[in-house]
PDB file of N, CA, C and O in Angstrom:
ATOM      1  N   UNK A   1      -5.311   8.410   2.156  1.00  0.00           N
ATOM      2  CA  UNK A   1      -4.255   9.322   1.771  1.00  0.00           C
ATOM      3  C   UNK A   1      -2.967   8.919   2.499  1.00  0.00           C
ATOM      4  O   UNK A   1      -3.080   8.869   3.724  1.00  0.00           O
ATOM      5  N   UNK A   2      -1.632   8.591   1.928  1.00  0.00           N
ATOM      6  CA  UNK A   2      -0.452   8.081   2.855  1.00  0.00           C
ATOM      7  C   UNK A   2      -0.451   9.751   3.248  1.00  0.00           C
ATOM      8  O   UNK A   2      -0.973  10.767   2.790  1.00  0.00           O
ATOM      9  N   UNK A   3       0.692   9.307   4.664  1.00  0.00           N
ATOM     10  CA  UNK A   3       1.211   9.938   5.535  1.00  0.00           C
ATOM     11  C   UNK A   3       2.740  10.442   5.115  1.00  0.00           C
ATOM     12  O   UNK A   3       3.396  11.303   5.701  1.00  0.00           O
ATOM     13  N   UNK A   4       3.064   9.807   4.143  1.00  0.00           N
ATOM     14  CA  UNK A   4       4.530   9.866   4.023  1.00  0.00           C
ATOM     15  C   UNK A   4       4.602   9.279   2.749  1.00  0.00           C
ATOM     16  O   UNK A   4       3.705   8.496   2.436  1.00  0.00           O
ATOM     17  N   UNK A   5       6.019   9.651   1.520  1.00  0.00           N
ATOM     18  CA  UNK A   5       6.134   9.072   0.188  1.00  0.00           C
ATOM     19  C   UNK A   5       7.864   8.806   0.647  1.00  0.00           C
ATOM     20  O   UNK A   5       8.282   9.195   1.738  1.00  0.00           O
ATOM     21  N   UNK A   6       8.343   8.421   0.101  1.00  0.00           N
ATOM     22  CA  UNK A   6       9.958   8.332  -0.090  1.00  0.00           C
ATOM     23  C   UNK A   6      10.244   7.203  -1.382  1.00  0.00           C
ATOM     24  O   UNK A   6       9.604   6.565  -2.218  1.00  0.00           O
ATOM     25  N   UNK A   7      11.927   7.465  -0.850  1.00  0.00           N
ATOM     26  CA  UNK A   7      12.574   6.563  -1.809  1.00  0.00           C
ATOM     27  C   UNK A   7      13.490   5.376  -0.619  1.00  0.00           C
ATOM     28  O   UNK A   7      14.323   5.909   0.113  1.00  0.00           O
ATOM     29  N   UNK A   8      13.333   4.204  -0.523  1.00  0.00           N
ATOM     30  CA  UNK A   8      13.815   3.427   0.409  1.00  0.00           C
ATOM     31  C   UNK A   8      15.560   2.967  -0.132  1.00  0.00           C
ATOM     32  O   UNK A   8      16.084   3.104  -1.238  1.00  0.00           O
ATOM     33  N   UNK A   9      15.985   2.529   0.856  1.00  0.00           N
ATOM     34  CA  UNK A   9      17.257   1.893   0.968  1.00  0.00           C
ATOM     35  C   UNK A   9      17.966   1.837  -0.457  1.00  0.00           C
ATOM     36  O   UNK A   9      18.824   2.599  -0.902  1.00  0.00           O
ATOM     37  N   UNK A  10      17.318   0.624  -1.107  1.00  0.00           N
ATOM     38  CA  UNK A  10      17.793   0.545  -2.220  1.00  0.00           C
ATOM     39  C   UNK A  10      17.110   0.626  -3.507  1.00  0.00           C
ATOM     40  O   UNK A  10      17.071  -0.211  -4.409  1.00  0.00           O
ATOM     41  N   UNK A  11      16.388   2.203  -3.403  1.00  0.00           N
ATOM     42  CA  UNK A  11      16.169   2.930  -4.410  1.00  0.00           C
ATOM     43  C   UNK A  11      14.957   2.865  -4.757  1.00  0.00           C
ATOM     44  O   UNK A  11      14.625   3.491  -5.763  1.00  0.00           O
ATOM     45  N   UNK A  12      14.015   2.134  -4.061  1.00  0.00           N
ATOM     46  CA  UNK A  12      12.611   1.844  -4.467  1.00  0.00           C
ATOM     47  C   UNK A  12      11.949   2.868  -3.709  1.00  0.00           C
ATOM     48  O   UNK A  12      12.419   3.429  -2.719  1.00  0.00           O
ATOM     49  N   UNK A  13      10.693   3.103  -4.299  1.00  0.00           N
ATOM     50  CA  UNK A  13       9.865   4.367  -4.158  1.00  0.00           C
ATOM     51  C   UNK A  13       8.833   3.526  -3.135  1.00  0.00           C
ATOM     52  O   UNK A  13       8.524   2.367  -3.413  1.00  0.00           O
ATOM     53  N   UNK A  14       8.296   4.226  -1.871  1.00  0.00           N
ATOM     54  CA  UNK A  14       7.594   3.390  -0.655  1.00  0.00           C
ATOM     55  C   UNK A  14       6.169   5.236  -0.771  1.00  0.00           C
ATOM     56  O   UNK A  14       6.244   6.388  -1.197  1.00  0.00           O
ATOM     57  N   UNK A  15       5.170   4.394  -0.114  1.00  0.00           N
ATOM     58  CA  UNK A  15       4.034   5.475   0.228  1.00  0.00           C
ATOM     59  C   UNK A  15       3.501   4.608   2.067  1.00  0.00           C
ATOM     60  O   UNK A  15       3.224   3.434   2.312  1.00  0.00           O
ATOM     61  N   UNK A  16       3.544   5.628   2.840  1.00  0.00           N
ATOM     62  CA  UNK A  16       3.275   5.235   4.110  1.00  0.00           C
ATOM     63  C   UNK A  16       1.946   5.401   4.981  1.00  0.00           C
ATOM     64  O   UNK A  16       1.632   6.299   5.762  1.00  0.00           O
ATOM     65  N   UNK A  17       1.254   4.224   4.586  1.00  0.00           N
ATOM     66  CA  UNK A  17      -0.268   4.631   5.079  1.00  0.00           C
ATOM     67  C   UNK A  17      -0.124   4.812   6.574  1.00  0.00           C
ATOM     68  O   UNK A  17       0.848   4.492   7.258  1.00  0.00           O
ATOM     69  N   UNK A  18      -1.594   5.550   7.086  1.00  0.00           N
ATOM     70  CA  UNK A  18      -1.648   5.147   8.726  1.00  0.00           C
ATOM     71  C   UNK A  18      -2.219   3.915   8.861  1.00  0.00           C
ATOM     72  O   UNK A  18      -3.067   3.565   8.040  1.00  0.00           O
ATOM     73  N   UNK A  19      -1.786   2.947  10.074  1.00  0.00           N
ATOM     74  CA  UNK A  19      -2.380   1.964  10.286  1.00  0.00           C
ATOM     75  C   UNK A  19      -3.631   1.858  11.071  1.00  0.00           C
ATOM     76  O   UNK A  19      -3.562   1.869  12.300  1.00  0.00           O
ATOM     77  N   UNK A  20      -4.888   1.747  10.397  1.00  0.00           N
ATOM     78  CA  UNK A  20      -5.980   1.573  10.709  1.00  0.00           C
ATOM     79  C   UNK A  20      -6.791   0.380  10.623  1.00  0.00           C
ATOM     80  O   UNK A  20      -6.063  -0.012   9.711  1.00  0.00           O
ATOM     81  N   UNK A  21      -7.558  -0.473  10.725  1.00  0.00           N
ATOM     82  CA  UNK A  21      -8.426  -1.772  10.551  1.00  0.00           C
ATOM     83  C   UNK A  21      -8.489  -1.867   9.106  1.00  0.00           C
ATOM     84  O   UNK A  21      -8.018  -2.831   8.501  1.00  0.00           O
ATOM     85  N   UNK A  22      -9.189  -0.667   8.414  1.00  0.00           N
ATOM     86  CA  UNK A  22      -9.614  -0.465   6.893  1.00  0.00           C
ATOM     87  C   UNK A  22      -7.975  -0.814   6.389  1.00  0.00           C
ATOM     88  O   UNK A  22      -7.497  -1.792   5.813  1.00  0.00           O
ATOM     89  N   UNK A  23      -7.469   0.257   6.811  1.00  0.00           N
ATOM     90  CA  UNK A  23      -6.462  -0.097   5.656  1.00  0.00           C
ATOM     91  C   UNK A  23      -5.470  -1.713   5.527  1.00  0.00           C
ATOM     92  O   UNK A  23      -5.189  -2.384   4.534  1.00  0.00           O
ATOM     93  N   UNK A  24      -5.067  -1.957   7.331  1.00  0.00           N
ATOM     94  CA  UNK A  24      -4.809  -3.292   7.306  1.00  0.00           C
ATOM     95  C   UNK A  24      -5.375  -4.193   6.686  1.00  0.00           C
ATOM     96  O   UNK A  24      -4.755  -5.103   6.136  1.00  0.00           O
ATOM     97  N   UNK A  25      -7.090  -4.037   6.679  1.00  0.00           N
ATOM     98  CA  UNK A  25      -7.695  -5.186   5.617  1.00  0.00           C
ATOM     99  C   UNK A  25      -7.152  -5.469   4.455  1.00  0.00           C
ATOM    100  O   UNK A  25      -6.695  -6.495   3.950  1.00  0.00           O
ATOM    101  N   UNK A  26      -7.313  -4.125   4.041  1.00  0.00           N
ATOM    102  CA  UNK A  26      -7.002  -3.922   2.520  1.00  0.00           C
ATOM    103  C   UNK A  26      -5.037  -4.344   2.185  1.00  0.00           C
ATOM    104  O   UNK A  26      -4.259  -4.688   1.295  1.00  0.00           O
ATOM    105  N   UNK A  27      -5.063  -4.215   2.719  1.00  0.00           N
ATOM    106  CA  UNK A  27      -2.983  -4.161   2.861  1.00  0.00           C
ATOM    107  C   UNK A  27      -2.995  -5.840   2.492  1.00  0.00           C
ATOM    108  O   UNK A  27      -2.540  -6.355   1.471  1.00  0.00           O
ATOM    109  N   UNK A  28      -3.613  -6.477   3.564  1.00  0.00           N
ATOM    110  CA  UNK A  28      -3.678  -7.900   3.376  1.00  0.00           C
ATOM    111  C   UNK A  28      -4.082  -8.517   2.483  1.00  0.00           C
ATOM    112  O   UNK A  28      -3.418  -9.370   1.892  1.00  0.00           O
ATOM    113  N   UNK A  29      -5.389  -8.163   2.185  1.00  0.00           N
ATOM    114  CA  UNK A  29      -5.453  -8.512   0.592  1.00  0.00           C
ATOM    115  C   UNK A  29      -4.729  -8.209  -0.587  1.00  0.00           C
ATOM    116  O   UNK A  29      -4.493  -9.039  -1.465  1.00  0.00           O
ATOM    117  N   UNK A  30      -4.368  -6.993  -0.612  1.00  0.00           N
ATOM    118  CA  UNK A  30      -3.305  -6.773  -1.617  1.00  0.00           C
ATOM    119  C   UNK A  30      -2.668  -7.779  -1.403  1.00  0.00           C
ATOM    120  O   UNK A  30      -2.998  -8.810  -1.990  1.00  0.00           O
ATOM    121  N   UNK A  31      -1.315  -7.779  -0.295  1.00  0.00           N
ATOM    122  CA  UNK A  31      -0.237  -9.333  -0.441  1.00  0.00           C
ATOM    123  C   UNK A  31      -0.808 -10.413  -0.420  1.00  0.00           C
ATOM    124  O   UNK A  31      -0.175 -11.467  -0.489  1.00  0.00           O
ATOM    125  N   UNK A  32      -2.395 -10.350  -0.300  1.00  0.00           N
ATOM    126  CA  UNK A  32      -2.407 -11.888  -0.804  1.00  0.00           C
ATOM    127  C   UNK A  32      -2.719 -12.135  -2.590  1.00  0.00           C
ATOM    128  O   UNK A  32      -3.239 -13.090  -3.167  1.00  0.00           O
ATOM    129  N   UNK A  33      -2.231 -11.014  -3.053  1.00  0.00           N
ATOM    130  CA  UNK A  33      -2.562 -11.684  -4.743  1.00  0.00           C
ATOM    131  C   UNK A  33      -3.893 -10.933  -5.147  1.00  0.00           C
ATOM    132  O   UNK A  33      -4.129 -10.439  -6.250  1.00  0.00           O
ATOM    133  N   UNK A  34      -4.614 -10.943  -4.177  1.00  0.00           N
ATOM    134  CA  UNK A  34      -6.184 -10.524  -4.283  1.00  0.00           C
ATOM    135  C   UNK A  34      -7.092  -9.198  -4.847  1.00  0.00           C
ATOM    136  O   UNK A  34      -8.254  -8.836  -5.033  1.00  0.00           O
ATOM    137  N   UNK A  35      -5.670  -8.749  -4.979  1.00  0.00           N
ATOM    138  CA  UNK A  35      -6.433  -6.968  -5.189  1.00  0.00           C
ATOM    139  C   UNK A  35      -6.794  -7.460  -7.130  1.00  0.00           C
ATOM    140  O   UNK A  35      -6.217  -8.346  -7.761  1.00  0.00           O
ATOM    141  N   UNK A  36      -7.727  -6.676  -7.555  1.00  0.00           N
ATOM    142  CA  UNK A  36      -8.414  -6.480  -8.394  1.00  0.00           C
ATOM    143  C   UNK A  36      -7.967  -4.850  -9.117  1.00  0.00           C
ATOM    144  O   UNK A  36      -8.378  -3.756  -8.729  1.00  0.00           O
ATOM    145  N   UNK A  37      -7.572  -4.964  -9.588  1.00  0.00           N
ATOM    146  CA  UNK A  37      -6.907  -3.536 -10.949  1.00  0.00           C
ATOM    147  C   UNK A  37      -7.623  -3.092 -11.856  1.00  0.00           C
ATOM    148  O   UNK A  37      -7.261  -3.380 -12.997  1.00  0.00           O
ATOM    149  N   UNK A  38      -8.783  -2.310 -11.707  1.00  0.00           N
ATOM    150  CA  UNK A  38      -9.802  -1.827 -12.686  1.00  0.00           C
ATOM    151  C   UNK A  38      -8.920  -0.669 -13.708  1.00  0.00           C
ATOM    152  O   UNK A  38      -8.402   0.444 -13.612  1.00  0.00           O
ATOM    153  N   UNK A  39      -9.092  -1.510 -14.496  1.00  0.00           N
ATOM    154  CA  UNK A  39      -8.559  -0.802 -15.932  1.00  0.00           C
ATOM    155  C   UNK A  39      -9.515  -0.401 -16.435  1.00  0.00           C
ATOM    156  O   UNK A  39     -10.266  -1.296 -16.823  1.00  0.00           O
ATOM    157  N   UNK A  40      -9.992   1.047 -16.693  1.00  0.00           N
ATOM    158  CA  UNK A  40     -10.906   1.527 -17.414  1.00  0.00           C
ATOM    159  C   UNK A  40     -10.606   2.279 -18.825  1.00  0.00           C
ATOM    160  O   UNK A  40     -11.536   2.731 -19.494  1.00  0.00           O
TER     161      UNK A  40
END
């Protein structure tokens, strides 16, 4: 669940996780290309 939603600097919408192991994993894989998008 983020901690925080906004709208940043120049107008883009941000969600602010806590930084934990789990989520860093996952964070990293996302920027690496890697995340998987189940379209159901």
């Amino acid at each position: 669940m983020p901690e925080e939603a906004g709208k940043g600097m120049k107008g883009d919408l941000y969600l602010k996780f806590p930084r934990t192991p789990e989520i860093e994993e996952k964070m990293s894989i996302f920027k690496q290309g890697k995340a998987i998008i189940n379209k159901d």
